[in-house]
C-alpha positions as MATLAB code, in Angstrom:
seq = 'XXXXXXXXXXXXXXXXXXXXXXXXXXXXXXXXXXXXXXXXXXXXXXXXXXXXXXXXXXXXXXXXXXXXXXXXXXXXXXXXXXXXXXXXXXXXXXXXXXXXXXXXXXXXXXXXXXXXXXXXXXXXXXXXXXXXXXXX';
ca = [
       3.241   -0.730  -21.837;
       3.634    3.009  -21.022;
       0.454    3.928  -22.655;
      -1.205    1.316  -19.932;
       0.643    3.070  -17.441;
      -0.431    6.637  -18.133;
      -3.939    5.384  -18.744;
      -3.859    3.613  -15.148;
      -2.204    6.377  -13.064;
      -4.647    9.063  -14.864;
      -7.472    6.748  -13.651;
      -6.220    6.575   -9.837;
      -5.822   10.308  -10.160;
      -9.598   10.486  -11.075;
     -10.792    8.072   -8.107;
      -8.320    9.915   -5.720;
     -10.046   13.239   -6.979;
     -13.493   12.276   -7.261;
     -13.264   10.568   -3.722;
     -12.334   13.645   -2.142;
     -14.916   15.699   -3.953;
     -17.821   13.544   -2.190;
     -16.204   13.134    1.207;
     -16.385   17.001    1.137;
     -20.101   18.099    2.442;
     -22.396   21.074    1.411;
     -23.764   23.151    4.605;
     -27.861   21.579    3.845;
     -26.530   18.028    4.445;
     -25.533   18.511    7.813;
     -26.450   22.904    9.058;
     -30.122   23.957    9.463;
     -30.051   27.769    7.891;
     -33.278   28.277   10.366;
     -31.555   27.208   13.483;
     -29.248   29.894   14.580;
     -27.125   29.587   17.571;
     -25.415   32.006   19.201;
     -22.750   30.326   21.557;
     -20.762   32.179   24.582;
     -17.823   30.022   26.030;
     -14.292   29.259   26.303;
     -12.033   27.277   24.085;
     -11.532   23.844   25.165;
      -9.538   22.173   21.946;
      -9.288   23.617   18.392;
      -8.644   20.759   15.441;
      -6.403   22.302   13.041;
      -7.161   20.271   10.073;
      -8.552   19.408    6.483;
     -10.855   20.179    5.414;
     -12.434   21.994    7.717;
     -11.009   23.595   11.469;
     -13.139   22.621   14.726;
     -13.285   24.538   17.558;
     -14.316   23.227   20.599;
     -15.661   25.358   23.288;
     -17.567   25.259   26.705;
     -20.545   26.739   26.697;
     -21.850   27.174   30.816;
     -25.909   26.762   30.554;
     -28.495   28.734   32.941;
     -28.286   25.688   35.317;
     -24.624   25.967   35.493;
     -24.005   22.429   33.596;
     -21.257   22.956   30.895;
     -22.159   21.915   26.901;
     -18.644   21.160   25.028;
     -19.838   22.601   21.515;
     -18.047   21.488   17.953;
     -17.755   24.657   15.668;
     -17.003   23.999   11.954;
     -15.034   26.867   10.611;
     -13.728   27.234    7.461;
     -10.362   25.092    5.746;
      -7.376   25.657    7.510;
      -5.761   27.761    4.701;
      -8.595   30.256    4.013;
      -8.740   31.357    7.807;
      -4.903   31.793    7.508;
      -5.315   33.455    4.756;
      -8.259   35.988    6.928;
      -5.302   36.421    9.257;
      -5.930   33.739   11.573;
      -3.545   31.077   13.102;
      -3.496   28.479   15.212;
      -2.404   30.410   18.415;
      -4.676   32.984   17.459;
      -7.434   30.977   20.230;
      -5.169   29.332   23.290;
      -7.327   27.087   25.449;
      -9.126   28.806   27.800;
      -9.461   32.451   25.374;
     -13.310   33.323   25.884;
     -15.414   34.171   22.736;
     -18.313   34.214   20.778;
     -19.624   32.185   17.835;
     -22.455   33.207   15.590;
     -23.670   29.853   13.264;
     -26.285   27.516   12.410;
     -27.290   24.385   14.707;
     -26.550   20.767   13.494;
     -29.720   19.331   11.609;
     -29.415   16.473   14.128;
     -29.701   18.761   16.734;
     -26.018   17.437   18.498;
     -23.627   20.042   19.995;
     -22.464   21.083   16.514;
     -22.679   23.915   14.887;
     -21.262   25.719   11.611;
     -19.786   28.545   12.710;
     -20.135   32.096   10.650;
     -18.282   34.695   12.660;
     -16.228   34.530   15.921;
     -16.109   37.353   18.278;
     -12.811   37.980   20.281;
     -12.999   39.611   24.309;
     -10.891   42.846   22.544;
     -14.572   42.737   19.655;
     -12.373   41.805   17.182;
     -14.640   39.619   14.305;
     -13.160   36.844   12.178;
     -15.703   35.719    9.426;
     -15.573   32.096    9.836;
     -17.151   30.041    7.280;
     -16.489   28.301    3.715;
     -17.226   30.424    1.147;
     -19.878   28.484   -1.390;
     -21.035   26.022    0.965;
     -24.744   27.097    0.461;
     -25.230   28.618    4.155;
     -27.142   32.136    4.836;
     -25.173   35.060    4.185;
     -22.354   33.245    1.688;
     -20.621   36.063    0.225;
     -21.229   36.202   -3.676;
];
């Protein structure tokens, strides 16, 4: 009866992980690497979560509409671990975002590297996600 037990709990643990493995997405299946944006705005929201941290921000076009813009950054742990937090952006802090438009052409983008008012740069991105300019 044990031996059933460990065989069925290392089997869940093998779903659980393999599950997780596909929900996660490469850059190609969702980034064009020869559509980059460069996006000046103001953050509206910022989604601290796994895997991946969203920052929302209002982008004012030529015509004076607004464009709310998704950025992907990278997972929540390797931008704290690049020194930045979740007040590092309140609502309303203007900045820049240097990335790669959504495939399907939506107000998404991956982002690569944020640019603060003070010109301080925070490299964005997942490492090994396929996208231009992944370090090695």
């Amino acid at each position: 009866m044990r031996f059933v037990r460990i065989v069925v709990g290392t089997l869940i643990g093998v779903l659980v992980a393999t599950t997780q493995m596909f929900a996660h997405h490469a850059f190609s299946a969702e980034f064009a690497a020869n559509k980059p944006v460069r996006l000046e705005g103001t953050v509206s929201k910022i989604e601290w979560t796994n895997p991946h941290v969203w920052i929302h921000i209002d982008v004012k076009r030529p015509d004076a509409k607004v464009e709310t813009w998704g950025i992907e950054g990278g997972a929540p742990n390797a931008l704290m671990r690049r020194g930045f937090r979740k007040a590092s952006l309140p609502i309303g802090t203007p900045i820049i975002v240097e990335g790669f438009r959504a495939k399907d052409g939506s107000l998404r983008a991956n982002g690569r590297e944020l640019t603060m008012a003070n010109g301080e740069k925070l490299f964005m991105g997942s490492s090994g996600t396929g996208a231009p300019s992944d370090p090695k």
